[in-house]
VEXDREN-88261 format. One record per residue (C-alpha): residue number from 0; y, x negated, z negated. Coordinates in steps of 0.2 Angstrom, whole numbers. Layout:
# VEXDREN-88261
[NUM [Y X Z]]
...
# end
This chain:
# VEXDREN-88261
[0 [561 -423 -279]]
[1 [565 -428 -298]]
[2 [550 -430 -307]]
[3 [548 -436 -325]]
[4 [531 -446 -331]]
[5 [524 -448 -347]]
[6 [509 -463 -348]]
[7 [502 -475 -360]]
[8 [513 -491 -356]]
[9 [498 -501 -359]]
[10 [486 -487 -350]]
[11 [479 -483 -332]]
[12 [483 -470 -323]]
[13 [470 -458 -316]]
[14 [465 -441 -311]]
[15 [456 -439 -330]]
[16 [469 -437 -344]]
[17 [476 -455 -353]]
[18 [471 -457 -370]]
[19 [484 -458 -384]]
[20 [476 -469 -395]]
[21 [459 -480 -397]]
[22 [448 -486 -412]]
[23 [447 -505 -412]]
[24 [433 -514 -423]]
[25 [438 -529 -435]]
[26 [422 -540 -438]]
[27 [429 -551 -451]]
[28 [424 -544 -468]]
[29 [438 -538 -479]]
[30 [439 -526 -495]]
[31 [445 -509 -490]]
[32 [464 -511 -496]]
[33 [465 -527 -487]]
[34 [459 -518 -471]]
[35 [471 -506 -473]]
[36 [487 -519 -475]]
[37 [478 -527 -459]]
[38 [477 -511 -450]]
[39 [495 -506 -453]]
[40 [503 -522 -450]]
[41 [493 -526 -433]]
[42 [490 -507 -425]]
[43 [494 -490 -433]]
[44 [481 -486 -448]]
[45 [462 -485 -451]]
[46 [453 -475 -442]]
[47 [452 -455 -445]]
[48 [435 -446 -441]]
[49 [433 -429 -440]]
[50 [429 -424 -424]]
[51 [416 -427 -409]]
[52 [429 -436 -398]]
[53 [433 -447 -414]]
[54 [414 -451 -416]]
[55 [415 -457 -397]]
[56 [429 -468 -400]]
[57 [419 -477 -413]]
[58 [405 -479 -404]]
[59 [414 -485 -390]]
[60 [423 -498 -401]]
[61 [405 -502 -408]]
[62 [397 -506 -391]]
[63 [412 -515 -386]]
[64 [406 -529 -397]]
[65 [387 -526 -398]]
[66 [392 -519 -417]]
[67 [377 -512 -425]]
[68 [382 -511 -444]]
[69 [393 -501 -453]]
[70 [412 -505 -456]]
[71 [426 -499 -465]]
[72 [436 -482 -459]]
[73 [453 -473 -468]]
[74 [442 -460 -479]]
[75 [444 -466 -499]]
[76 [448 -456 -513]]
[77 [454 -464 -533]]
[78 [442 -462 -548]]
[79 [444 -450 -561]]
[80 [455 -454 -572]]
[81 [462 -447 -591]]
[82 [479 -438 -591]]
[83 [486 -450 -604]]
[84 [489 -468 -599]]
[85 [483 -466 -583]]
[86 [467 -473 -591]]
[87 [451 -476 -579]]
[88 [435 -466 -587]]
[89 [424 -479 -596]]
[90 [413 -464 -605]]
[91 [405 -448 -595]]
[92 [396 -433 -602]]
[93 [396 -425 -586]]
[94 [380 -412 -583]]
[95 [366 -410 -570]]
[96 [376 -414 -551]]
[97 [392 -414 -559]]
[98 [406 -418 -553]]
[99 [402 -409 -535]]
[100 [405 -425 -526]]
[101 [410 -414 -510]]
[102 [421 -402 -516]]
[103 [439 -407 -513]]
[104 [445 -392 -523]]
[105 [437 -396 -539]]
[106 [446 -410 -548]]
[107 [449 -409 -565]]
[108 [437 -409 -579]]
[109 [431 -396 -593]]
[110 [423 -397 -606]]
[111 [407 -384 -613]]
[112 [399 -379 -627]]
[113 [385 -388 -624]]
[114 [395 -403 -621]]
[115 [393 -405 -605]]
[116 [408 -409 -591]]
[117 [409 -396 -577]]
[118 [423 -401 -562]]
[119 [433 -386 -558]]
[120 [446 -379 -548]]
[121 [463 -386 -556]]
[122 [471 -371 -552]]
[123 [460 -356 -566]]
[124 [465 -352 -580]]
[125 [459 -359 -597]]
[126 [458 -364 -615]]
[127 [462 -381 -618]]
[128 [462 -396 -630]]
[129 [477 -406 -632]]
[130 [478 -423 -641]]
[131 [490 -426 -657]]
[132 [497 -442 -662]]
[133 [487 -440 -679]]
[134 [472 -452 -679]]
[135 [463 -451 -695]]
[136 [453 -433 -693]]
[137 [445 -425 -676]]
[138 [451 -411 -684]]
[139 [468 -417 -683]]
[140 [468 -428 -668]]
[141 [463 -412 -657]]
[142 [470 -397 -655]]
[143 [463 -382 -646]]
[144 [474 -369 -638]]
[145 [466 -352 -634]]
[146 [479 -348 -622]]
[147 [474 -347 -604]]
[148 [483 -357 -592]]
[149 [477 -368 -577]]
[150 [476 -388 -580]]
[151 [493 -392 -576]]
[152 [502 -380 -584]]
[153 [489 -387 -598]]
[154 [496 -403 -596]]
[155 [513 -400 -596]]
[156 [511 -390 -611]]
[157 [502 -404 -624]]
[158 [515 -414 -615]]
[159 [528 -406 -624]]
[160 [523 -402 -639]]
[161 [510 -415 -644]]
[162 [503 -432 -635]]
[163 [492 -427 -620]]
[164 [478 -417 -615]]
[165 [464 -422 -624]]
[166 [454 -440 -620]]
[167 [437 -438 -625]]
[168 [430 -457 -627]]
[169 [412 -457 -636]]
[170 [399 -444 -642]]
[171 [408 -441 -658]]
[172 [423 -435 -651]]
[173 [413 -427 -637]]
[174 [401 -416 -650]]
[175 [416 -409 -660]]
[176 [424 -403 -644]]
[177 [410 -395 -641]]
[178 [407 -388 -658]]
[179 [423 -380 -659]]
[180 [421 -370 -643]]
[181 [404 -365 -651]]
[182 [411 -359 -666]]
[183 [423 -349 -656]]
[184 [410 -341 -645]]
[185 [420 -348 -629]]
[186 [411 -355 -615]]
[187 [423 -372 -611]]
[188 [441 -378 -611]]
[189 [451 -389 -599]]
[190 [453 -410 -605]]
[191 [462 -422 -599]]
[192 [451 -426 -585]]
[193 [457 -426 -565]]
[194 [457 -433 -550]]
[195 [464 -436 -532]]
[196 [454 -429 -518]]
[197 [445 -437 -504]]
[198 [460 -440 -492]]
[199 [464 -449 -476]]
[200 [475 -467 -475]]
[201 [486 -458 -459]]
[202 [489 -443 -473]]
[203 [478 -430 -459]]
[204 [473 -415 -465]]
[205 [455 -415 -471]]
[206 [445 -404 -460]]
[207 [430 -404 -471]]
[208 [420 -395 -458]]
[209 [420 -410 -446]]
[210 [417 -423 -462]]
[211 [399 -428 -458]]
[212 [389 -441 -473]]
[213 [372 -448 -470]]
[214 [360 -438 -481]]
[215 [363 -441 -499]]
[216 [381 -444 -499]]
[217 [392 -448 -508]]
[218 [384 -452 -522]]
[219 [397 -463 -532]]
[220 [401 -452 -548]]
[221 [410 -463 -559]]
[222 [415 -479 -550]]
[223 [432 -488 -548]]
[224 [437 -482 -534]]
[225 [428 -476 -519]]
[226 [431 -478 -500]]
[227 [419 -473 -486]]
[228 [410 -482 -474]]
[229 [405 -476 -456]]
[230 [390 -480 -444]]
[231 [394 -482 -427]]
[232 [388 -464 -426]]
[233 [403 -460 -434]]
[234 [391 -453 -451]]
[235 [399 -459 -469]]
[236 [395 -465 -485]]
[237 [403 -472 -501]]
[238 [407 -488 -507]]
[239 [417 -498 -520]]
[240 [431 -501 -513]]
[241 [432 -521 -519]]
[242 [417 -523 -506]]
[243 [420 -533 -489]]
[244 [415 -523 -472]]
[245 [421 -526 -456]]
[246 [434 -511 -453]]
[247 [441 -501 -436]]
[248 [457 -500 -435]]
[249 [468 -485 -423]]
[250 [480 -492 -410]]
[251 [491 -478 -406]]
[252 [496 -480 -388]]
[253 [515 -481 -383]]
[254 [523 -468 -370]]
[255 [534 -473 -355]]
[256 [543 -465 -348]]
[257 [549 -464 -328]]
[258 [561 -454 -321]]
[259 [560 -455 -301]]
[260 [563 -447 -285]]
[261 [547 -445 -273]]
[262 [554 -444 -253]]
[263 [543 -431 -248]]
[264 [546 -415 -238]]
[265 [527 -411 -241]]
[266 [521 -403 -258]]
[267 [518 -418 -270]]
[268 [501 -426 -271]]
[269 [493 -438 -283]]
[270 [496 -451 -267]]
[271 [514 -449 -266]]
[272 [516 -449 -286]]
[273 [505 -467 -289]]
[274 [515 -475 -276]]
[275 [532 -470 -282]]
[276 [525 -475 -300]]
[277 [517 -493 -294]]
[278 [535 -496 -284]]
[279 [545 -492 -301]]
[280 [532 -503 -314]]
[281 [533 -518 -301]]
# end
């Protein structure tokens, strides 16, 4: 009988399923973008973790080498950053537990009437200020548009016809944002304020159900940058990404394939098949 196998090339063979891949453990300290080369010039990426059976895989790369500490896995996600120039935030007026650090969905800015920044779904519909190319006056430097749009329609918009969505840099230009929504009794308006979400290195889909931080995070509101750390119980935390951890890396195993023919006039057992395979491999 003609069979075709599929195997790890570099697995064992028995009755329990072969794994497809492993989580390996790099000891040598390296900031988070350096892992990242490493792990994609010597395996396949860093590690995803999002489920149990990703967990285990951690651990077992963490017992494997008596690994105690936390290390570097593939979860990061870039800092806020202002529509125009691509500029990284240096000045924040954001209010109480704002930005919601776990909501992926939330990421671009408003301000209120209050002056306070509220994160917010990119995709409603609002007000918003657009920045002019005139300097001298707030007045004339901002320009508020009370038609509703979501933040990238916003964007494209004061794109066109002025500079940018509006870059909001110190109290002074903060306060007269505010004031203006006050004098028009509206309660806040889209800037020039967004983000990228929290997203894996290998691009998977973030299950967010199965995302699981150690109590209290993440907490990193404002910083450069931030990538996550595991435990080797597979539980997350943030970190500046400039920082040098130890980091797992994911070996995706390679599939062989055999195609033989199994002398046999009985129904096939796992016998007969391991010694066809272990007369083909020799």
């Amino acid at each position: 009988r003609n069979l075709t196998v599929d195997f790890p090339a570099a697995g064992i063979l028995s009755k329990a399923s072969c794994d497809l891949y492993r989580f390996i453990l790099i000891e040598e300290p390296k900031t988070w973008p350096e892992a990242q080369s490493y792990c994609r010039e010597k395996y396949t990426d860093l590690v995803t973790v999002q489920s149990d059976a990703d967990r285990a895989k951690l651990k077992e790369a963490a017992n494997a080498v008596n690994f105690s500490s936390v290390a570097w896995i593939g979860f990061y996600k870039d800092p806020w950053l202002w529509s125009y120039q691509n500029t990284i935030i240096s000045y924040a007026k954001w209010g109480n537990q704002k930005p919601d650090l776990l909501k992926t969905h939330k990421a671009c800015a408003t301000v209120k009437r209050n002056g306070q920044w509220v994160d917010a779904n990119c995709t409603e519909g609002r007000y918003y200020f657009c920045q002019t190319d005139k300097q001298d006056k707030l007045q004339d430097k901002f320009k508020y548009t009370e038609k509703t749009m979501n933040w990238y329609d916003a964007q494209t918009y004061c794109r066109s016809h002025e500079i940018d969505l509006a870059t909001v840099t110190d109290d002074t230009e903060n306060a007269f944002l505010a004031e203006v929504l006050d004098s028009k009794n509206d309660w806040d308006a889209w800037i020039g304020l967004s983000r990228i979400p929290w997203q894996w290195s290998d691009n998977s889909s973030v299950s967010w159900s199965s995302v699981k931080w150690e109590s209290g995070q993440p907490d990193n509101v404002n910083g450069t940058g931030e990538c996550a750390t595991a435990d080797t119980d597979g539980l997350m935390a943030d970190h500046i990404c400039s920082t040098q951890q130890p980091f797992y890396c994911r070996e995706n195993r390679k599939i062989q394939r055999l195609r033989f023919t199994v002398k046999s006039d009985r129904s096939l057992n796992e016998s007969a098949v391991m010694k066809a395979i272990e007369k083909k491999v020799r």
